[in-house]
C-alpha positions in Angstrom: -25.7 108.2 9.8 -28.7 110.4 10.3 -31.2 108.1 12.9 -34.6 107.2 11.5 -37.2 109.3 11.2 -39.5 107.7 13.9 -36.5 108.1 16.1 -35.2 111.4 14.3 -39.1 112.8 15.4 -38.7 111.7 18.9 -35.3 113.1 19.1 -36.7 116.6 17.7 -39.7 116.7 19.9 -37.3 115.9 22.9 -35.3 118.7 22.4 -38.2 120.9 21.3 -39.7 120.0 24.9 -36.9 121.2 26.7 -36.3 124.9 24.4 -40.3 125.4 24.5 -41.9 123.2 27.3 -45.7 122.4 26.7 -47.7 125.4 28.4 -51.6 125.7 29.0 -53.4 127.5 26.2 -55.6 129.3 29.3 -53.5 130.5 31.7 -49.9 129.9 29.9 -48.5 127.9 32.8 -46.4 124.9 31.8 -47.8 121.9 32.1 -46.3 118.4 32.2 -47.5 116.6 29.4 -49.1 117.4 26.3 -52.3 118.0 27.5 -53.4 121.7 26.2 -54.6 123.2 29.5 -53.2 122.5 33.4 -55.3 120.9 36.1 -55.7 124.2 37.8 -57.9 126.0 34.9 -59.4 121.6 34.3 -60.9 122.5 37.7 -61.7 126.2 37.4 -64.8 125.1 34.8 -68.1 125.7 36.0 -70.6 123.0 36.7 -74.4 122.5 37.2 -75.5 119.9 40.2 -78.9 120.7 38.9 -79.9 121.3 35.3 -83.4 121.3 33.7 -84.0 117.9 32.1 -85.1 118.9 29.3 -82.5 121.7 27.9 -79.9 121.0 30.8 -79.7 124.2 31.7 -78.6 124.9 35.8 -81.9 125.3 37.8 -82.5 125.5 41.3 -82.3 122.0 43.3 -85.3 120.5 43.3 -86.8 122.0 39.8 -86.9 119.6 37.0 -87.4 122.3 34.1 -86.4 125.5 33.6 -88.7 128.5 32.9 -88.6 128.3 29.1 -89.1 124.7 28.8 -91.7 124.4 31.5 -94.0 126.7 28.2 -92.4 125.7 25.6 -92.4 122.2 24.3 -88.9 121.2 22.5 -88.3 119.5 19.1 -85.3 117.5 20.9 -86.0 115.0 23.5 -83.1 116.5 25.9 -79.8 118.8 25.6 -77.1 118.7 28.0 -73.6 120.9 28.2 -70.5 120.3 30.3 -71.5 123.9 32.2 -72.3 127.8 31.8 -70.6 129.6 28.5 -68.4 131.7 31.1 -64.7 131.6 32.3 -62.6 129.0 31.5 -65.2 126.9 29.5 -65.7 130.0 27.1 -62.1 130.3 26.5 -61.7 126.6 25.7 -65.0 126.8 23.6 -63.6 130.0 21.5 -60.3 127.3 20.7 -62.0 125.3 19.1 -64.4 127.5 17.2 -62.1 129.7 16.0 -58.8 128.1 16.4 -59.6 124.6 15.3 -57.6 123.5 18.7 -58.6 119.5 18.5 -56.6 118.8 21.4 -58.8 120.7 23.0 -61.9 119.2 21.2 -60.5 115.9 22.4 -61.0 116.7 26.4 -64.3 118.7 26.0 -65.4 115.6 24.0 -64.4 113.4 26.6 -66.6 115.8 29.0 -69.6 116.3 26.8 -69.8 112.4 26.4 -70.7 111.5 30.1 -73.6 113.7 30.0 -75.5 111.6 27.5 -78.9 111.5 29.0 -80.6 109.0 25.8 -79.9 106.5 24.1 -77.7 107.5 20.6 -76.9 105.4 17.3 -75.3 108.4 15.5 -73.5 111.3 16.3 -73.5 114.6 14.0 -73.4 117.7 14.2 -74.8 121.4 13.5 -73.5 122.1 9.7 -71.2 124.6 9.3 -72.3 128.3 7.4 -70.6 127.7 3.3 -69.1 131.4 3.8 -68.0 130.8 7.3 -66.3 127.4 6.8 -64.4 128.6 3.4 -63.2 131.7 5.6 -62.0 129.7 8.6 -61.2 125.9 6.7 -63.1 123.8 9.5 -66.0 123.8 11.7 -65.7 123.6 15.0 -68.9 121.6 15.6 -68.2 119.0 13.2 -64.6 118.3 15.0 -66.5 118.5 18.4 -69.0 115.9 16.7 -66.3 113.6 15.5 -64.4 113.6 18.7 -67.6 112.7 21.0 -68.4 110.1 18.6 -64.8 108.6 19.3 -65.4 108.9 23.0 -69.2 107.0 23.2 -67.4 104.4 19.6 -70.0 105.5 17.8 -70.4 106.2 14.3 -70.2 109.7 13.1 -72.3 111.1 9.9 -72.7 114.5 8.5 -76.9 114.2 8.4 -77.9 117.7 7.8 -76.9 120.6 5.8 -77.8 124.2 5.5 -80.5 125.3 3.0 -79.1 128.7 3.5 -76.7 131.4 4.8 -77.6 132.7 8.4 -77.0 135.8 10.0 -74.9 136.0 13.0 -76.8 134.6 15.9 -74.6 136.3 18.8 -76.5 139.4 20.6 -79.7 139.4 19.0 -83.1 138.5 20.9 -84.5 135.3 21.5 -87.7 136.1 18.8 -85.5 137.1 16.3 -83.2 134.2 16.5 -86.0 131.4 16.3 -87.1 133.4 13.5 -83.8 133.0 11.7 -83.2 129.7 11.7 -87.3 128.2 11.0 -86.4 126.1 8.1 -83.0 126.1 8.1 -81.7 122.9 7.6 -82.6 119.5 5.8 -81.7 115.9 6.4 -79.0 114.8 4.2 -80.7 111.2 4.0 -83.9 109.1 5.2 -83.7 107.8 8.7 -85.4 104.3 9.8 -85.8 105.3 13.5 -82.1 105.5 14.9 -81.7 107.9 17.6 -79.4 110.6 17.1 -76.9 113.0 18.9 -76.3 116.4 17.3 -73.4 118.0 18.4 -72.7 122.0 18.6 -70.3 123.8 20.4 -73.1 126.6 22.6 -76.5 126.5 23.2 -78.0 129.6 24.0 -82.1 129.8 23.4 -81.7 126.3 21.8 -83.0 127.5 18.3 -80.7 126.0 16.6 -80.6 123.1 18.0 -84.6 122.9 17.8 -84.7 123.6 13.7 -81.8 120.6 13.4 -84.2 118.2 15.5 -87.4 118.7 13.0 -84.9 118.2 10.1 -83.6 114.8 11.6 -87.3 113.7 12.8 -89.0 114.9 9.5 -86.5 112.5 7.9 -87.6 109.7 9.8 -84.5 109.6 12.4 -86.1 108.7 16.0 -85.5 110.7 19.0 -82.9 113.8 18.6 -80.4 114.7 21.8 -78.3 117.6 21.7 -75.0 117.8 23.6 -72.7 121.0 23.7 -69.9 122.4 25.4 -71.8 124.7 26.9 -74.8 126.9 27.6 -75.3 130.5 27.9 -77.4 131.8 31.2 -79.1 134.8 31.5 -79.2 135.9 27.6 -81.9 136.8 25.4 
């Protein structure tokens, strides 16, 4: 007699644990549980002791803002990011994005959620491009979104949508990005005040991030953080 399937499963994974043991999706060491990346690349992420409080950029140690946001006034009340888009943390990022890893969505998540710096009723996230998410079949921002929403046991809502397609953000300069996404997106519902979290996998001149706020406060949410893996430095 064949043994049940709970039992049959365990069975199966045991055996599949010893022909393929679990390996890190960095590095490709094995690893001892089922985590998706070893302690050695967990500790090779790079981290900020000092970001601007505003965008949450790294700064200097005793700076409170950065260069951009000591001009330029922001539509969100902070951001934060676990650390710099570089090394490890960009590798883990590009997972998700493009891989749909939500193992991996779960840790970063996990991350991302003890940099809250405001107080948050909702979680949601950047909406996904229509072209891009039928190519791909998920968006990695929305699984990002759901998993930090499990992590701070808060609801999770999809509260904006795109009014239109965008053109790739990546490489272009700062003017013509915030140009590109003025208008952008729309509320998918009235607000009565609650503060929100929007959730997006990289910040890098915080345009995007800025054109979700106005949606969410122009809707009558109250005040908009932003929280991402991570940030880019040194990039128009």
């Amino acid at each position: 007699m064949w043994p049940s399937t709970s039992r049959a499963a365990r069975w199966l994974a045991g055996w599949a644990g010893l022909l393929f043991p679990p390996r890190c999706l960095v590095c490709g060491r094995e690893v001892g549980d089922l985590t998706p990346i070893c302690a050695s690349c967990w500790a090779e992420i790079p981290r900020w002791d000092t970001v601007c409080v505003v965008c949450g950029v790294g700064v200097e140690p005793g700076l409170d803002l950065c260069p951009e946001c000591a001009v330029e006034a922001r539509p969100f009340a902070w951001a934060r990011s676990v650390g710099p888009y570089e090394g490890v943390l960009r590798a883990l990022v590009l997972l998700v994005k493009y891989g749909g890893e939500r193992a991996v969505a779960k840790i970063l998540a996990r991350e991302m959620a003890e940099r809250v710096a405001g107080e948050v009723a909702i979680v949601t996230w950047v909406p996904a491009d229509p072209l891009r998410l039928r190519a791909r079949g998920f968006h990695g921002a929305e699984i990002l979104g759901q998993e930090v929403a499990r992590a701070l046991g808060i609801p999770a809502q999809a509260l904006l949508r795109k009014l239109s397609p965008s053109p790739e953000q990546v490489g272009r300069p700062r003017e013509e990005r915030l140009k590109a996404m003025h208008g952008l997106f729309s509320a998918t519902k009235k607000g009565r005040g609650q503060p929100v979290l929007v959730v997006d996998d990289v910040m890098t001149t915080g345009a995007t991030a800025g054109e979700a706020a106005r949606a969410l406060l122009a809707a009558g949410f109250g005040e908009v953080g932003v929280l991402t893996c991570a940030h880019t430095v040194g990039k128009e």
